[in-house]
N, C-alpha and C positions, 0 to 999 in steps of 0.2 A: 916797787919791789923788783929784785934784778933776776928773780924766778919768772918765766913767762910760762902758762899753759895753753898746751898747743892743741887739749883736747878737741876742737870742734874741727882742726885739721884730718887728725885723723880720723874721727870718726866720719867725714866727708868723704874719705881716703876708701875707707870701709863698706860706703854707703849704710849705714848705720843711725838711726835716730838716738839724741839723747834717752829718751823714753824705752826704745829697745833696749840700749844700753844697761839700764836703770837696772829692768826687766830680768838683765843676765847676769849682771855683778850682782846684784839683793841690793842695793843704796837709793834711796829715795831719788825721785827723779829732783827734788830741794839742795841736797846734799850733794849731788853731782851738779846740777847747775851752779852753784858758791864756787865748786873746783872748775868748771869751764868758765867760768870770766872771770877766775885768777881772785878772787875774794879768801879763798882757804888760808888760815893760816897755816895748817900741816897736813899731809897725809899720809894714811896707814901703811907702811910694808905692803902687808896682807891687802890690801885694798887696792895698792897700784898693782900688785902682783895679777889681782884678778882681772883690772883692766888691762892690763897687758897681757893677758891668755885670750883675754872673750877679743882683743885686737888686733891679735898676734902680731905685737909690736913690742919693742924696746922701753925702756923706761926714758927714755932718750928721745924718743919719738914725740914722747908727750913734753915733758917737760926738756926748759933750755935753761940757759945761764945766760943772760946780759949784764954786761957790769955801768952798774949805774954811773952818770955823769954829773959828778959835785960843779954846782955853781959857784 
């Protein structure tokens, strides 16, 4: 996929454990682990919105854009 998640960047950035994480946005520590190793197929508005308050980061921060390379 040409979406990369950069969660576990920043939340290193943060000093922050996924499980604190979990803790402060309301999302299971399941549902947040699928979005840090880029398994998610979507996510919520409201749900990036709240990671990105509890990390006072960018939506930007977390996710990138790489464009994939056809064989």
């Amino acid at each position: 996929m040409a979406i990369i998640v950069n969660l576990d960047v920043m939340l290193a950035k943060r000093k922050m454990s996924l499980s604190e994480l979990s803790e402060r946005v309301g999302l299971t520590l399941a549902n947040l682990s699928v979005l840090k190793t880029g398994k998610a197929k979507a996510i919520r508005f409201s749900t990036l919105n709240t990671i990105c308050a509890v990390l006072n980061c960018q939506p930007g921060d977390i996710l990138e854009y790489q464009q994939e390379h056809k064989v």
